[in-house]
C-alpha positions in Angstrom: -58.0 -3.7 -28.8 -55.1 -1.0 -29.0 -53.9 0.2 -33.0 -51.1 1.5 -33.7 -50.4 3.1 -36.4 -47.6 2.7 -38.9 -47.0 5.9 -40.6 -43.5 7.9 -39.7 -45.1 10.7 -38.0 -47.4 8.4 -35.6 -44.4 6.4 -34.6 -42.4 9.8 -34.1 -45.2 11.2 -32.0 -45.5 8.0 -30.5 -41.7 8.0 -29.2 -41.7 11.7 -27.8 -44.9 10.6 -25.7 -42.8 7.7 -24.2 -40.0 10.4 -24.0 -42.4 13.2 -22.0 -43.8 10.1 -20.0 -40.2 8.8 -19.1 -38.8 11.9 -18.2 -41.9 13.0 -16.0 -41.1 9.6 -14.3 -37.6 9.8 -13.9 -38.2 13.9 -12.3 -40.4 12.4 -10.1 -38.2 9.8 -8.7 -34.8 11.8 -9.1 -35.6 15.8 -9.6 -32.0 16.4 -10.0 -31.1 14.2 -12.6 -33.8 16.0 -15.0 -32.2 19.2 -14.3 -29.2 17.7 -15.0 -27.6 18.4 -11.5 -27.1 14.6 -11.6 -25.4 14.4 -14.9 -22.0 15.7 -14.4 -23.6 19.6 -13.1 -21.6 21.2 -10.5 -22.0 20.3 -6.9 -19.1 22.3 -5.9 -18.3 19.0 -3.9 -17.1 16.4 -5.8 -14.8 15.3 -9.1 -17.9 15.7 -11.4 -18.3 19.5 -10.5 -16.1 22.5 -11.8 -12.7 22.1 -9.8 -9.4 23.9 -10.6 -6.0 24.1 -8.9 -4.2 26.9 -9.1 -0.2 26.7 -8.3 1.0 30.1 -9.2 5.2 31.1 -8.9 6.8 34.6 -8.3 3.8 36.6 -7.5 5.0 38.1 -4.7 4.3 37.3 -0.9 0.8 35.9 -0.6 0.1 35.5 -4.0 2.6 32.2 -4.3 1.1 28.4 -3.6 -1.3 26.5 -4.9 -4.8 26.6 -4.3 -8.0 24.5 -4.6 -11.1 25.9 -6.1 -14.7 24.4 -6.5 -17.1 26.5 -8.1 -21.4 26.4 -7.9 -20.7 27.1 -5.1 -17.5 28.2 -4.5 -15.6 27.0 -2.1 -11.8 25.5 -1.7 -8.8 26.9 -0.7 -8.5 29.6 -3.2 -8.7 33.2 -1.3 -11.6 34.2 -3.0 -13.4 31.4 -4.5 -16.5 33.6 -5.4 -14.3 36.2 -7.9 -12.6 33.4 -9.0 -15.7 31.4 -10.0 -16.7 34.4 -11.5 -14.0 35.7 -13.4 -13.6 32.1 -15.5 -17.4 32.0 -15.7 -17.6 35.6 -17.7 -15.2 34.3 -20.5 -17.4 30.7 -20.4 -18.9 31.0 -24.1 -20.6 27.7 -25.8 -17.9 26.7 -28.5 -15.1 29.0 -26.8 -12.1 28.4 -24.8 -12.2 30.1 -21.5 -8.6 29.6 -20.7 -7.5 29.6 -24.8 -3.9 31.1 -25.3 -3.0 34.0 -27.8 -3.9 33.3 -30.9 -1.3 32.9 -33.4 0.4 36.1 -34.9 -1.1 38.4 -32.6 0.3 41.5 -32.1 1.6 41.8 -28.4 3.5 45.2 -27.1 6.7 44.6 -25.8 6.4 45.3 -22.5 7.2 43.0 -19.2 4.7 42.1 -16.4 7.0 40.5 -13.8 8.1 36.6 -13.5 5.0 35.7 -12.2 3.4 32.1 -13.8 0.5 30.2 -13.1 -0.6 26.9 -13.9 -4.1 25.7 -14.1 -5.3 22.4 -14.3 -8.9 20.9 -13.6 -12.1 20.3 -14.7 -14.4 23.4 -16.0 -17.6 23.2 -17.9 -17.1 19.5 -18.7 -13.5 19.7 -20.0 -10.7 19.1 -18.8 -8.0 21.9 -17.9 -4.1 22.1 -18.3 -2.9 25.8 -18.9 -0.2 27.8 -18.3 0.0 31.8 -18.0 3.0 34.3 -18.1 3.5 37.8 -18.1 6.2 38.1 -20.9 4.6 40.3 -23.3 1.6 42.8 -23.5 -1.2 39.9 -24.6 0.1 37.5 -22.2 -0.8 40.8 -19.0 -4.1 41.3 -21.0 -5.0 37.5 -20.6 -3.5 37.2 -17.2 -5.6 40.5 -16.0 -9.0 38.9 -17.5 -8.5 36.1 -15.0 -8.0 38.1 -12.0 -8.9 37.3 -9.1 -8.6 33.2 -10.4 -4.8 34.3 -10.7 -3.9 37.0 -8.3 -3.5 40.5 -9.0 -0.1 41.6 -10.2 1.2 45.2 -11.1 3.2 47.9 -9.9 1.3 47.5 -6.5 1.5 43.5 -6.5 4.9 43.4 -7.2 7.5 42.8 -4.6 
């Protein structure tokens, strides 16, 4: 007959054997869901993936209109869904705001970048997505610029 035992550490090693033995199971039957690609992972396809849409205003001709974007892998109707995917993934930090604003009392230069907006809503990491950007003032080119080519290049040569 089987004994088990009753001490705190036999029932805790007892419970990550059943743990080790479930998840072997469940890889078996569904090798995606223990990578996680079933658990609301990208597909690039689908609602449960990163998706964005971009509308962006007073770019200049070709940069106006709003575009779809689905990223691992890229794909949509963004021009280049690659860069894009690429250029919100290398501000994607655990515990940080890809698409945070300025921060409160920041410094900015008084300069002007053009009309141009850009609103961008959507799903990214897990979270949902409702910003705006601008170019009224030096920080608000800087964070525009960081997300280039997500939001399309505008300067004395994208200007029209």
């Amino acid at each position: 007959m089987f004994q088990v035992s009753r001490t705190p550490a036999a029932r805790l090693l007892g419970a990550a054997a059943v743990s080790l033995a479930s998840l072997a199971s469940l890889s078996a039957a569904h090798p995606a869901a223990a990578t996680g690609a079933g658990a609301g992972a990208s597909t690039g396809s689908g609602p449960a993936g990163d998706h964005l849409t971009v509308t962006v205003r007073d770019a200049g001709a070709g940069a106006d209109g709003t575009f779809e974007l689905y990223c691992n892998p890229g794909g949509g109707t963004h021009p280049d869904p690659e860069g894009a995917c690429a250029a919100v993934e290398r501000d994607t930090r655990w515990g940080q705001d890809a698409f945070a604003p300025v921060p409160e009392g920041s410094v900015c230069t008084m300069q002007y970048g053009g009309p141009a907006t850009a609103h961008v809503t959507g799903v990214w990491a897990g979270r949902p997505v409702d910003v705006t950007y601008d170019r009224r003032d030096g920080c608000e080119i800087s964070r525009w610029d960081r997300m280039v080519p997500l939001l399309p290049e505008v300067g004395a040569r994208g200007r029209s």
